[in-house]
Structures are given as C-alpha cells and as structure tokens.
BAMAR-6951 format. One record per residue (C-alpha): residue in one letter; y, z negated, x negated. Coordinates in steps of 0.02 Angstrom, whole numbers, plus 32768, in hexadecimal, padded with zeros to 4 digits. Layout:
BEGIN
AYZX...
//
This chain:
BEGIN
XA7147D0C922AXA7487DA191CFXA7D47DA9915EXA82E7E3A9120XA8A07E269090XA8F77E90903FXA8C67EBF8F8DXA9567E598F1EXA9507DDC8F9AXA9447D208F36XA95F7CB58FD5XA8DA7CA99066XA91A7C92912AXA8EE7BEE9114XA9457BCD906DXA9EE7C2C90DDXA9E37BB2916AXA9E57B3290EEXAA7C7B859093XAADD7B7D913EXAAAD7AE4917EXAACC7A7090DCXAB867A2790C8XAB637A218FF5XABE37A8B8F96XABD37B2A8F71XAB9E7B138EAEXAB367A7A8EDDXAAC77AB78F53XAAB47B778EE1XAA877AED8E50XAA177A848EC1XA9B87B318F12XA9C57B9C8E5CXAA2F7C308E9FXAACC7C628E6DXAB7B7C318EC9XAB9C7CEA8F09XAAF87CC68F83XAB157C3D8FD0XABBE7C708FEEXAB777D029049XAB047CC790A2XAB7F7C4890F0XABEB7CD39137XAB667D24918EXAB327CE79243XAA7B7D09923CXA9E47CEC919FXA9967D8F91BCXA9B17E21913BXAA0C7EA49182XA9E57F5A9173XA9FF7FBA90C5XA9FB8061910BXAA9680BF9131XAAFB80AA91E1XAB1E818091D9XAA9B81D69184XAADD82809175XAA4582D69127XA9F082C191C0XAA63834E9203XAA6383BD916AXA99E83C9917EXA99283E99235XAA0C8470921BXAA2484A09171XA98384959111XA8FE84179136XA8DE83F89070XA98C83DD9025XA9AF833B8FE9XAA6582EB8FD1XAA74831E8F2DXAA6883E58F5FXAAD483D38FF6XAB5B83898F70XAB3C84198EF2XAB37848F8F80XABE284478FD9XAC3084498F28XABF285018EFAXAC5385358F88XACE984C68F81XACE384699018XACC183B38FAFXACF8839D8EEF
//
C-alpha cells in the first residue's frame, strides 16, 4: 500500500485511527504516542485519516499565465498589481 504523507506530517494513518478511536485524554494519549496535544486534538476533529491536499482551492496564477504571461510568478503579478495601484 502506498502512503502519501505530507512532509511535516509526525503521525501515520494508522497512528490517526488510533488517535480517534482511543477514549485516553487528550495529554495522555500525546504522552503515550510522543506528539504534542495540538495533534491529537486535530486529528480528532477530522472525519477521515488521510492528509488532505496542501495546494490551494483558487489558484489564480493559473489565469494570469494563460492570459497574461505564461512566466510570471506571484510575486510579479503583486509588484505589477501594486505598480499600477490596483493592490497596495
């Protein structure tokens, strides 16, 4: 089976199943599995053990290089938006 994880990631979907299935407090069980309280806290809210996607829901360069300029990055469609004084 192939897992993807995310880069930071310091839990496996096994080690989140766990999380969500255990009863233990939240500082026991991030004591008794070595992560900290904020993840198992997280992982408790979410429905599924699967990482979800990092990329962005709207990714608006996609538009400024079909019809702007195929090169320009993010940081030249700020400086370019601010130049003109559409963004500050």
């Amino acid at each position: 089976m192939d897992i993807r994880l995310h880069k930071n990631a310091t839990t496996t979907p096994a080690r989140r199943f766990h999380i969500q299935s255990l009863p233990l407090s939240v500082a026991k069980l991030a004591a008794k599995l070595g992560v900290l309280e904020d993840t198992i806290r997280r992982w408790r809210g979410h429905d599924s053990v699967e990482d979800r996607p990092h990329t962005a829901h709207r990714l608006q360069t996609m538009v400024v290089r079909k019809f702007i300029h195929e090169g320009m990055s993010r940081s030249a469609l700020h400086c370019l938006l601010v130049r003109h004084g559409v963004f500050c």
